[in-house]
C-alpha positions in Angstrom: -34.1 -91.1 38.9 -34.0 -95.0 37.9 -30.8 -96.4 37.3 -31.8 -98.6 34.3 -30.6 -98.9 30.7 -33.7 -96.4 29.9 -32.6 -93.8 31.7 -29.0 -94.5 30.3 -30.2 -94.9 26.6 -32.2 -91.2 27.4 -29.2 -89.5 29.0 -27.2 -90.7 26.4 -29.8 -89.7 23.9 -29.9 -86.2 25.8 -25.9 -85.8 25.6 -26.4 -86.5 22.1 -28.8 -83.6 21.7 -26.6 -81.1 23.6 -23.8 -81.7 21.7 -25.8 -81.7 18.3 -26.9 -78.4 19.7 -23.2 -76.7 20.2 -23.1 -77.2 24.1 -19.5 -77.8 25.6 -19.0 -80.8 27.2 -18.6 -78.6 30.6 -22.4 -78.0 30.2 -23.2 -81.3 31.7 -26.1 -80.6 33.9 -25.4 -83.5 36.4 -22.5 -83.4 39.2 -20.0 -86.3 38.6 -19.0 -85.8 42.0 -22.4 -86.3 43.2 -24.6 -88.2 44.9 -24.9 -91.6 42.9 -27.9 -90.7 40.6 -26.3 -87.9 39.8 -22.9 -89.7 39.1 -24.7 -91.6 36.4 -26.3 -89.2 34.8 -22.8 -87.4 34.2 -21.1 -90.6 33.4 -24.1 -91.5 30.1 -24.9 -87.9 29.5 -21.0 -87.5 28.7 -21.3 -90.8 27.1 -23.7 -89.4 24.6 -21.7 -86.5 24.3 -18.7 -87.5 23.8 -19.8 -90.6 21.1 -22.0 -87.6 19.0 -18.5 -85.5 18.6 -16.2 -88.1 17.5 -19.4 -88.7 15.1 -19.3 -85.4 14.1 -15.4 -85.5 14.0 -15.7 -88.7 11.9 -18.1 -87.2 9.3 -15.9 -84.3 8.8 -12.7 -86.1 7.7 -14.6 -88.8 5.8 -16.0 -85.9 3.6 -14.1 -85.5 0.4 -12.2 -82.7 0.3 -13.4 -80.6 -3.0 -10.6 -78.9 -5.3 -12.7 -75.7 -5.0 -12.7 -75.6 -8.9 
């Protein structure tokens, strides 16, 4: 793995995904305890992850709420 801002923009992009997709955080599939590639990708796959939820979060209480008339 290269340890570049493209790798970082596609884990991020990929953390994105899983989240978009209903995966827990927990189901990072890198080891942040690892070895230093895989280090990174936990640290920008959680980035994504963690930047689509608040998103979602975000979206969700910027919604008007409807009167349900």
């Amino acid at each position: 793995m290269q340890l570049d801002r493209q790798t970082a923009l596609a884990l991020i992009a990929e953390g994105k995904a899983a989240q978009a997709n209903g995966d827990p955080s927990d189901a990072c599939p890198y080891d942040r305890l690892g070895n230093a590639e895989q280090q990174f990708g936990s640290r920008y796959w959680t980035k994504g992850w963690s930047t689509a939820r608040s998103a979602a979060e975000e979206a969700q209480t910027a919604a008007p709420a409807t009167a349900g008339h």
